[in-house]
NUSEBA-668399 format. One line per 8 residues: for each residue x, y, z of C-alpha. Coordinates in steps of 0.1 Angstrom, whole numbers. Each point is the difference from the previous one (the first is absolute). Example, Ala and Ser with C-alpha at 12.3 -4.5 7.8 and 13.67 -1.06 7.14 Angstrom:
2
123 -45 78 | 14 34 -7
***
This chain:
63
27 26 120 | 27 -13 -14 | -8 -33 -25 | 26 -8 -20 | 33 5 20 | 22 -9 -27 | -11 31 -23 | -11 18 30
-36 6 -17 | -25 11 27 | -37 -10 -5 | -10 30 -14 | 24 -1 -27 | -12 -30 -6 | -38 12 0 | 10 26 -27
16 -23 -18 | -34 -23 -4 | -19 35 -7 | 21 8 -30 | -8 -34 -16 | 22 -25 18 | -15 -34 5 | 27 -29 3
28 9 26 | 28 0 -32 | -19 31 -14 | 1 16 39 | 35 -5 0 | 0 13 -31 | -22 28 8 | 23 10 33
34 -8 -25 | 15 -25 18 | -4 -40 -3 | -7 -27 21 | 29 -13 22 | -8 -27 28 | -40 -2 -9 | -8 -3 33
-24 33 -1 | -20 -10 -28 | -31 -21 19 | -5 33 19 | 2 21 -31 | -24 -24 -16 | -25 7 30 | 5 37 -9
-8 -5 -37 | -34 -23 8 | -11 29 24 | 3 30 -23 | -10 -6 -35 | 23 17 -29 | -8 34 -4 | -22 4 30
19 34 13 | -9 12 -41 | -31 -9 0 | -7 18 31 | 12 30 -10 | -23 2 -26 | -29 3 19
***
């Protein structure tokens, strides 16, 4: 699903994104090399971020 439609970045982008380390929205951006534009995804990519802690994919993998 699409979340933020300015960058078109899709909520698993978004996902990897927090599993490589990112934990503020600027570093998912940052992660998916784009920048915020209108800001209105970023209470929904917050929700994503409190639901999947950094890393989580990594640490998984590990196992």
């Amino acid at each position: 699903m699409y979340v933020c439609i300015c960058n078109a970045l899709t909520d698993t982008q978004i996902r990897d994104a927090i599993a490589g380390g990112a934990q503020r929205p600027k570093e998912v951006y940052a992660a998916c090399n784009c920048a915020a534009q209108c800001g209105c995804c970023t209470g929904t990519m917050l929700s994503i971020i409190r639901e999947q802690p950094p890393g989580a994919d990594q640490a998984m993998a590990g196992d």
